[in-house]
Residue, then its C-alpha position, 0 to 999 in steps of 0.5 A: x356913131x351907131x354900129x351895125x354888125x352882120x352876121x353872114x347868111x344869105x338874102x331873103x327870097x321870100x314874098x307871099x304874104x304872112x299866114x295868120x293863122x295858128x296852125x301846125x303847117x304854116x305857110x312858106x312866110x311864116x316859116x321863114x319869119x320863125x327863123x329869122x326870128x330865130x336868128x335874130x334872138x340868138x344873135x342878140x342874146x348871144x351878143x348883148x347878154x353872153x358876149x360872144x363874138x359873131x363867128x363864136x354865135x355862128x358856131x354855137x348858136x345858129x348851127x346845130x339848130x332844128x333839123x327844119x330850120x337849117x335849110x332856111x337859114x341861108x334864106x334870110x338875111x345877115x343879122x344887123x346888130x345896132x349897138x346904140x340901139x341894142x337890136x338885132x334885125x333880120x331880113x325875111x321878106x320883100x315886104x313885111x318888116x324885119x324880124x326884131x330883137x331887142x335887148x334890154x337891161x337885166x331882162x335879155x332879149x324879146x322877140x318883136x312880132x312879126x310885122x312889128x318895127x324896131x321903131x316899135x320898142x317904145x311900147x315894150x314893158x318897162x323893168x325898172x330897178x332890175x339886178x345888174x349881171x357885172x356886180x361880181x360875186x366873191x362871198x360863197x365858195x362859187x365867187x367868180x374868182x374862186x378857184x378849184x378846191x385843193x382837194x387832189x384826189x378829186x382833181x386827179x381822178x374827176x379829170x378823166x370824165x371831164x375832159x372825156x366831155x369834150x373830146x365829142x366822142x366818149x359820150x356821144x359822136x358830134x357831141x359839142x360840151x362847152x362846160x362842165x362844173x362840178x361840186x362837192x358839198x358846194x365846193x368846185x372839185x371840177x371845171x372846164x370850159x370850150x368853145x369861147x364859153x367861159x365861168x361868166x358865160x351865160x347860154x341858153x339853158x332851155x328846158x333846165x329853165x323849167x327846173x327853176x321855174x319850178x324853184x320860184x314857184x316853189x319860194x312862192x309857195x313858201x311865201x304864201x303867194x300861192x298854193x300847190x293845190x289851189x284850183x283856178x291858178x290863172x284867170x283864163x280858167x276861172x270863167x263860168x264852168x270853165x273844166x279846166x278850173x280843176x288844173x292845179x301848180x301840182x298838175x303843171x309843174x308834173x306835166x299833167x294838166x290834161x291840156x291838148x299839145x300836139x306840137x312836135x317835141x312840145x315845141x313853141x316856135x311862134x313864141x318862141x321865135x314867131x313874137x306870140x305873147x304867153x298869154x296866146x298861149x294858154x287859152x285856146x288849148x282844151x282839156x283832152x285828159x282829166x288832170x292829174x291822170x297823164x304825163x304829158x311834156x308841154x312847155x305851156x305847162x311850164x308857162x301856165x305856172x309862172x302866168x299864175x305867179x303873175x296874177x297871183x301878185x297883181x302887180x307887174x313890177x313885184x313879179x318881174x322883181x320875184x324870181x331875182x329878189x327871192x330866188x337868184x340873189x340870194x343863192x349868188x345867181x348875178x349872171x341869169x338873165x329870165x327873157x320876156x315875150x313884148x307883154x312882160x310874161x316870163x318865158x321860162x320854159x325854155x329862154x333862161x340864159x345861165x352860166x353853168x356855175x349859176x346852174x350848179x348854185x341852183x342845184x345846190x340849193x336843193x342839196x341844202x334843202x331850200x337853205x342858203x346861208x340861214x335863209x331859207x328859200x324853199x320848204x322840205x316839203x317842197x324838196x319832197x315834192x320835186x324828188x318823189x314820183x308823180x302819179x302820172x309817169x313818162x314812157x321813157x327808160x331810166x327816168x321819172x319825173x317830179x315837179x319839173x325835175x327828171x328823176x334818175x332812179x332807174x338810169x344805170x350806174x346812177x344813185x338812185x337818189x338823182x335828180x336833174x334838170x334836162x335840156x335841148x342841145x345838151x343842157x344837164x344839171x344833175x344833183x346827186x343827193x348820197x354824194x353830196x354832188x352836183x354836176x353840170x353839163x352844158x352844150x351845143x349839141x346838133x338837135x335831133x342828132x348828136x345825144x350826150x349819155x348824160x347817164x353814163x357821164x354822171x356814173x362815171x363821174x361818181x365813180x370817179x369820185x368814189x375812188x377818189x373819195x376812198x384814195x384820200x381815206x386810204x391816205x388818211x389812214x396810213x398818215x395816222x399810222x405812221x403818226x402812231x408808229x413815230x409816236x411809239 
């Protein structure tokens, strides 16, 4: 017997016609077909693919959200999920369909659109023989059964920073950490979990997905598939003297395509939540800089590098395959889950769900230099590539930026050295090079409001280990003191 659960809101109201145009100022429909389209990825993603429970999803999920989209979400309506059918609608409008979410296998959720039926998910892109999330993973000191190094010093003193975390005030007032996860040299020396989020948890990494959008492409490359340097990187661009030709991998992934983007925050919704396909994305945007000369964030940026891979291989199951078969497998990723707009494009720019143990695999991959056991993924060069500044800087204090990574080589208390992935609502994953670190950070963060000091967080964690780090050598010594002295 089919299952229909609800997610508590309020009834749609609205009842004028969805506007069709693509502009920055939609009509009243559309905004509320965008968070209705919100809720109804969340709550399937959140359901089918984290397994978390409806008031967990209410919690983490769909408070916090835009500052624009609250007042709107008690205007849609309760968010029905169909177990048998594994969608998510949600009520907008008197007359347009709901907004759907479907999940599929391996692949996550994908946002129908607007207009769209459920009825309609028959003509969505089919994923055949994609890597399942249940197989565990035992076989690397991040196995979903290993447990804490016994590394006492580490344990005793990282603790201090770690549970400071998620006291939602040390690092920030209303800040909401769900998990912190912690390496030394690929081992876990720290971990901790709130708010129903587990190790096997997966959440939405947000733009921490640019960074491994930036590590597939960087196993491409390796591959010969395609070219940091390579002109003409999707087809939209290579039409008679198209100037954007000229856009090279090594411009998107440095945010410097030159290309118009004048969305707030480099936001995306009408893909994102709206049921746009990536390819509406990338072809009405013009160049407004030449590339290469301007730091610009943009998420399309991100999207055109992963449509390049798409075309490059010219065949859609081999990329639907890639980024698992050469990149997350092989590092023990099992429970990432790389979502699809309903044309089969990636949305990797953001809608990247990650437990925070996967998210510390991927950056310990690049503490071992694209190496993992003795296959390796990615080249030196392209380690060099996401750690050197690029010609084109942000304005913002403490950070650079690098094939998709922030560098933190200016931020206080911080190595030099450091580099992470940054994303909404609180998402860190921060590789510590001279510590042979990786720190992880995931959260629920109120958007536009509550900011973790991931800067102060990951000092205080160095220094944490530091002091740890010289406790057990001064522990060392006198045992090999007493040892001498016994022995004389």
């Amino acid at each position: 017997m089919r299952r229909i659960l609800a997610l508590a809101a309020g009834l749609a109201v609205a009842t004028t016609p969805l506007a069709q145009a693509q502009n920055s100022d939609p009509s009243d429909t559309t905004k509320l077909a965008l968070v209705a389209g919100y809720k109804a990825l969340f709550t399937c993603s959140g359901y089918f693919s984290a397994g978390q429970s409806l008031p967990e999803i209410q919690a983490n999920e769909l408070s916090g959200i835009y500052v624009d989209y609250r007042p709107l979400m008690n205007q849609v309506s309760n968010a029905k999920i169909d177990e048998d059918n594994r969608t998510v609608l949600v009520e907008f409008d008197n007359d347009l369909p709901p907004r759907a979410a479907v999940w599929r296998p391996g692949i996550g959720c994908s946002t129908l659109p607007v207009g769209a039926t459920a009825n309609m998910t028959a003509w969505l892109p089919s994923f055949a023989n994609m890597p399942s999330m249940d197989e565990p993973d035992n076989s690397t000191a991040l196995g979903d059964n290993v447990t804490l190094t016994e590394n006492t010093f580490a344990l005793d003193l990282l603790g201090v920073p770690v549970s400071f975390a998620f006291d939602e005030a040390t690092y920030g007032a209303g800040t909401r950490t769900s998990a912190v996860v912690v390496l030394h040299k690929g081992q876990v020396v720290a971990e901790q979990y709130a708010r129903g989020i587990d190790r096997t948890t997966p959440q939405r990494t947000w733009s921490v997905a640019k960074s491994l959008t930036s590590t597939i492409i960087g196993a491409a490359v390796y591959d010969g598939i395609l070219g940091l340097d390579n002109e003409a990187i999707i087809s939209d661009f290579n039409k008679g003297g198209d100037p954007r030709r000229a856009i090279t991998l090594r411009h998107v992934l440095n945010m410097a395509s030159g290309l118009e983007s004048n969305n707030p925050g480099s936001r995306t919704d009408r893909l994102y939540f709206g049921g746009a396909a990536v390819a509406d994305q990338l072809d009405d945007r013009s160049l407004e800089a030449i590339p290469g000369t301007r730091f610009k964030y943009s998420n399309v940026d991100t999207l055109i590098a992963m449509r390049a891979l798409r075309e490059a291989m010219g065949n859609d199951a081999a990329y639907r395959a890639f980024p698992h078969t050469e990149v997350l497998q092989k590092i023990g990723a099992r429970h990432t889950v790389l979502e699809t707009d309903w044309n089969g494009d990636y949305i990797s720019s953001s809608q990247i769900w990650m437990t925070a143990r996967d998210m510390a695999r991927l950056g310990q991959l690049y503490l071992q230099d694209g190496k993992w056991g003795d296959e390796q993924i990615l080249s030196p060069d392209w380690i060099d590539f996401v750690t050197t500044p690029a010609p084109a800087q942000p304005n913002r204090d403490g950070v650079g930026y690098a094939g998709s990574f922030w560098l933190m080589n200016d931020t206080d208390g911080v190595p030099a050295d450091a580099f992470a992935g940054f994303g909404n609502r609180g998402q860190y994953m921060v590789v510590v090079p001279s510590r042979e670190l990786v720190i992880v950070r995931r959260g629920f963060d109120v958007a536009g409001e509550a900011r973790f000091e991931i800067g102060n967080f990951v000092a205080n964690v160095v220094g944490a280990f530091d002091a740890a780090e010289q406790a057990r050598l001064a522990a060392e010594a006198a045992e090999a003191a007493l040892e001498a002295e016994e022995a004389n």
